[in-house]
C-alpha positions as CSV (number, residue, x, y, z in Angstrom):
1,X,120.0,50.8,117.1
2,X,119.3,47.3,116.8
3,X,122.7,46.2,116.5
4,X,122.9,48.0,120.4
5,X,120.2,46.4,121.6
6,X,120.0,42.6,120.6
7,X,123.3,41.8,122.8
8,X,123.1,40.3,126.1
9,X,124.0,42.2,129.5
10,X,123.2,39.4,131.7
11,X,126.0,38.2,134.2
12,X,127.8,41.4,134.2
13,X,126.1,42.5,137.6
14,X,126.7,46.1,138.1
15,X,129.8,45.8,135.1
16,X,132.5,44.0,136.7
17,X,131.1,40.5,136.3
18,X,130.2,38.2,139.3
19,X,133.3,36.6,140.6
20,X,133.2,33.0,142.0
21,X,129.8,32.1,140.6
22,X,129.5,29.7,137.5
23,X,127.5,31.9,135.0
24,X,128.1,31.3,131.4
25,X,126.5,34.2,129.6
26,X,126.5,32.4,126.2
27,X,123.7,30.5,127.2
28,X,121.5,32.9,128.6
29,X,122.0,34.7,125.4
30,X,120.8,31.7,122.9
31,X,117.9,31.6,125.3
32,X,117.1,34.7,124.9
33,X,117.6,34.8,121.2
34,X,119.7,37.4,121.2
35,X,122.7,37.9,118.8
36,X,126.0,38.1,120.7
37,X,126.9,38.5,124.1
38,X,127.8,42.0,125.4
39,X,131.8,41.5,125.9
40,X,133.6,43.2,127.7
41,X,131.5,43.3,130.8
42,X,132.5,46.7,131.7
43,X,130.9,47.7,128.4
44,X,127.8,47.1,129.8
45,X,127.3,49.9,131.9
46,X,129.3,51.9,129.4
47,X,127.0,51.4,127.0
48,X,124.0,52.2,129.0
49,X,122.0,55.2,127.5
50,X,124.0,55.2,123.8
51,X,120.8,53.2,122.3
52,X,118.7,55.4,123.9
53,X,121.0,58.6,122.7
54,X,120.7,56.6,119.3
55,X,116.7,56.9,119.2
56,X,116.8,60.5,120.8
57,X,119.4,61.4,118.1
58,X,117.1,59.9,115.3
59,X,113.9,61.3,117.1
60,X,115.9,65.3,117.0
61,X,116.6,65.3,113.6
62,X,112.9,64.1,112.6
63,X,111.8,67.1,115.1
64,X,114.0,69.3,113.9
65,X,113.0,68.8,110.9
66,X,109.2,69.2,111.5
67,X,110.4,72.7,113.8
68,X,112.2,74.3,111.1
69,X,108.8,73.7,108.9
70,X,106.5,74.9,111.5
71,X,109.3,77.7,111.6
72,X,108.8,78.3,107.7
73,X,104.8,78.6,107.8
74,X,104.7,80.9,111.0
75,X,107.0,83.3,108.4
76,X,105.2,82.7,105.3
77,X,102.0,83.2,107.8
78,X,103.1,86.7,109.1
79,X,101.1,90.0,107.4
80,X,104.3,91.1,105.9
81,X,104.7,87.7,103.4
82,X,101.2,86.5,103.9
83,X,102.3,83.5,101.2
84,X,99.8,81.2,102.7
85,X,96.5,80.6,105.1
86,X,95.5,78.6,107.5
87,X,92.1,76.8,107.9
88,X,90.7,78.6,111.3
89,X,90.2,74.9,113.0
90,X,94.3,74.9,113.1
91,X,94.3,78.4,114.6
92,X,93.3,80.0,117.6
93,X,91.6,82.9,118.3
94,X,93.2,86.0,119.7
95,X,92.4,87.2,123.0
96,X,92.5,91.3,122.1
97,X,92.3,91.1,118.3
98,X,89.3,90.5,116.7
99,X,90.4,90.1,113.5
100,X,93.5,88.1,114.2
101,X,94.0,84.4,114.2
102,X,97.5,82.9,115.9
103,X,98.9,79.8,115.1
104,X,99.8,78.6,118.0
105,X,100.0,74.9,117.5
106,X,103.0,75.4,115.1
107,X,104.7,77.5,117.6
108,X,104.4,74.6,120.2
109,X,105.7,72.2,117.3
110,X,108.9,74.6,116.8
111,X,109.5,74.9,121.0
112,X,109.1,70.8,121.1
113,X,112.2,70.0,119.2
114,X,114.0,71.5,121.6
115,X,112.5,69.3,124.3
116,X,113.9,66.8,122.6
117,X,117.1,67.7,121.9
118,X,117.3,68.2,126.4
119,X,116.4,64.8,126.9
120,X,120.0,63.4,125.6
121,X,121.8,65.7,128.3
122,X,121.4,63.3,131.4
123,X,124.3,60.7,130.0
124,X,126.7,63.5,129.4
125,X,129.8,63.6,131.4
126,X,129.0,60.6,133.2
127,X,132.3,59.1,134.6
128,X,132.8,55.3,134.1
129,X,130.4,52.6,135.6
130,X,127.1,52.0,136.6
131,X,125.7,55.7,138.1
132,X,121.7,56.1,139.3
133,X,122.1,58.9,136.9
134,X,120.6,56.3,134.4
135,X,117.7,55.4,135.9
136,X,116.3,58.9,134.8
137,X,116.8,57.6,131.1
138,X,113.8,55.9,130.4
139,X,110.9,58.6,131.4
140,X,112.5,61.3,128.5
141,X,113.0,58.1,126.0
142,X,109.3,57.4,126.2
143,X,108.2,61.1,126.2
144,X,110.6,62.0,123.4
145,X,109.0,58.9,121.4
146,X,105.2,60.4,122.5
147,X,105.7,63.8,121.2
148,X,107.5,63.0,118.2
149,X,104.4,60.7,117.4
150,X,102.0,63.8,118.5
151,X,104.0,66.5,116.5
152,X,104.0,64.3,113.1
153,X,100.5,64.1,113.4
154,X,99.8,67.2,114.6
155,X,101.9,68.3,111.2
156,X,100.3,66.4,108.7
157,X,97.1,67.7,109.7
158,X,98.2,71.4,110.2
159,X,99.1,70.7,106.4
160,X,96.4,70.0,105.1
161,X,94.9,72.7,106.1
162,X,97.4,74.9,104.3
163,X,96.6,77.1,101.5
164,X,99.2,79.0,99.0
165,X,98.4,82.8,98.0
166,X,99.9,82.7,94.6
167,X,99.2,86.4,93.8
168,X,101.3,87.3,96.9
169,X,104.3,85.0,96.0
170,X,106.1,87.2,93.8
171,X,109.2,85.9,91.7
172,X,111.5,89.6,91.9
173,X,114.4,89.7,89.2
174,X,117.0,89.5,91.7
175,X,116.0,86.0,92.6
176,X,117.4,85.2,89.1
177,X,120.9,87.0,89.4
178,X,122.7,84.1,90.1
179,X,121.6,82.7,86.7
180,X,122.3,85.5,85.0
181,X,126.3,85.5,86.1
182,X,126.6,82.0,84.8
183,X,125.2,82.7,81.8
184,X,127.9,85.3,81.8
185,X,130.4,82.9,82.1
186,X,128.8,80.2,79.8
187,X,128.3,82.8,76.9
188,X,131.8,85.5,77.2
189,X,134.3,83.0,79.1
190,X,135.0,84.8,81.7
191,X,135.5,83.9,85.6
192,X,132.3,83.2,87.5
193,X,134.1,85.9,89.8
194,X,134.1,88.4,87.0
195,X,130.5,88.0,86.3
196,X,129.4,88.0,89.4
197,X,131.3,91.5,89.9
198,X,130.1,92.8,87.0
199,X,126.2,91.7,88.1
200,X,126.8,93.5,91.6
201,X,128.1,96.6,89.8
202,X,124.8,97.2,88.3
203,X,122.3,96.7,90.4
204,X,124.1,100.0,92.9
């Protein structure tokens, strides 16, 4: 990211340089403090929304990340598992069910990953050059960087307010199968493929 972003884009005008007028674009760059000079010009606009990609990109995996756990507690949440609870300030109330608390927040944390993940589309298939296209850049950028900053906070208190069920959470002896095949082949020799044949056999 920062390698993209300290080199120096002055003097390219709109990416074909500016012909028959004395700029040297070394020196604006040591003025600027900035580490090399962006060569060729036409990579200038070429470049234009890969740093920005390069955050989104960083920013999608981190929401990801934090959707596929809001994903994980909305199942472990559910009546059928019921592995866990949640504190009722982190829940809202249902609207026809008395009884019933939704967790809605970590349903909004799941959807935002995906609003994410859209904001990298506006530089795809963009032909060579400068295009206004890439004035739209900056708006998603800074909302991607906002909601990311929401969610993780958002997260780490929904987390705290978190609460295992260990009598729900129960350990069934198929869990262990797999264990049991390579003891298989550790203790009689025989092919992992064997074993694991042999293990399928008996639990029809």
């Amino acid at each position: 990211m920062q390698r993209r972003t300290n080199k120096n884009p002055l003097g390219s005008a709109a990416g074909y340089d500016t012909p028959g007028l004395n700029i040297n674009r070394d020196t604006t760059t040591q003025k600027l403090d900035r580490t090399e000079t962006q060569t060729p010009v036409t990579a200038v606009q070429l470049s234009r929304g890969k740093a920005e990609s390069t955050l989104l990109f960083e920013l999608s995996l981190l929401m990801q990340d934090l959707g596929r756990l809001a994903s994980d507690l909305l199942l472990f949440y559910t009546q059928e598992y019921r592995y866990i609870t949640l504190a009722p300030e982190v829940t809202t109330e249902s609207p026809i069910m008395p009884q019933k608390r939704n967790p809605d927040v970590l349903e909004l944390v799941r959807s935002e990953a995906g609003t994410v993940q859209a904001c990298m589309l506006i530089t795809a298939k963009l032909p060579s050059g400068f295009q206004r296209d890439l004035q739209r850049l900056k708006p998603p950028v800074f909302r991607a960087v906002e909601l990311t900053i929401e969610n993780i906070d958002i997260m780490a208190y929904r987390l705290s307010a978190v609460h295992f069920l260990p009598d729900n959470i129960v350990m069934e002896d198929d869990l262990y199968a797999t264990e049991a095949a390579y003891k298989l082949v550790r203790t009689e020799g025989i092919p992992f493929r064997e074993a694991h044949r042999r293990l399928a056999d008996n639990s029809e």
